[in-house]
C-alpha positions in Angstrom: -14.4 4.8 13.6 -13.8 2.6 16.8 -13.8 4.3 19.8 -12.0 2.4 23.0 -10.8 2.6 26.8 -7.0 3.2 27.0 -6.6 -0.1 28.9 -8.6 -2.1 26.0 -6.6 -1.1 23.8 -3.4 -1.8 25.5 -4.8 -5.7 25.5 -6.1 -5.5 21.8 -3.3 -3.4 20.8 -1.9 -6.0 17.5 -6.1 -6.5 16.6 -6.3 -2.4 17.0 -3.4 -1.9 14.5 -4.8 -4.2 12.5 -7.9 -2.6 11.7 -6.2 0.7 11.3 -4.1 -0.8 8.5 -7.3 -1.9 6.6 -8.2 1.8 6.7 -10.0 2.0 10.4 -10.0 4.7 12.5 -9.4 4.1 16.4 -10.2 6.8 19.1 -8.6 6.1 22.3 -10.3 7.4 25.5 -8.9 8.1 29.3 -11.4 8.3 31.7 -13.5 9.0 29.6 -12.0 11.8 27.4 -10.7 11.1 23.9 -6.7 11.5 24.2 -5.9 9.5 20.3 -6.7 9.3 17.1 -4.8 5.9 15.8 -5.3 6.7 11.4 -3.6 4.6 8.8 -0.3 6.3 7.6 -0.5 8.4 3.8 2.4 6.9 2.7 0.7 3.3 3.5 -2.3 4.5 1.3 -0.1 5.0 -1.8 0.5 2.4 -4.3 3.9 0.5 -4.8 5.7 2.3 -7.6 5.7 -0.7 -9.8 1.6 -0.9 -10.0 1.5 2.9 -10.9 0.9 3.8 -14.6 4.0 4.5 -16.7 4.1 6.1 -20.1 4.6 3.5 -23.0 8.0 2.7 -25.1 6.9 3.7 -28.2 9.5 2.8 -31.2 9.2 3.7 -34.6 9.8 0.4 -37.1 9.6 -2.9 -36.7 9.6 -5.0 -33.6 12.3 -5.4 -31.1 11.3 -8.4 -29.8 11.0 -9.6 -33.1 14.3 -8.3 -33.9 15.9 -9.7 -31.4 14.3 -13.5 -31.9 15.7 -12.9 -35.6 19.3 -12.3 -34.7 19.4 -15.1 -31.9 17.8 -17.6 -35.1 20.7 -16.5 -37.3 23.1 -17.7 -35.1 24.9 -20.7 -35.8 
């Protein structure tokens, strides 16, 4: 955890933010007293939908790919 003066962090605000999006944890202080917590968001910490694991197709029989690479070869 970082812990800075209000008015740095109003000049390194962007380079702040930035570490808090790696996963860094910024306390702000006023005079001395801590008055924020800057934490990275949950939903930021979750995975994309597409990289999280899916049951599998399972089909009985032969391949559909296969299949379909048959049908498109039977075509004139």
């Amino acid at each position: 955890m970082k812990t800075i003066a209000c008015t740095e962090f109003r000049k390194r605000a962007s380079a702040m933010l930035d570490w808090v999006e790696k996963g860094g944890t910024v306390r702000v202080l006023r005079h001395g007293q801590a008055v924020a917590k800057v934490i990275p968001d949950e939903s930021a910490r979750r995975s994309p939908a597409w990289k999280t694991a899916r049951p599998r197709l399972v089909v009985s029989g032969g391949s559909l790919s296969r299949a379909i690479l048959e049908e498109r070869g039977a075509r004139p």
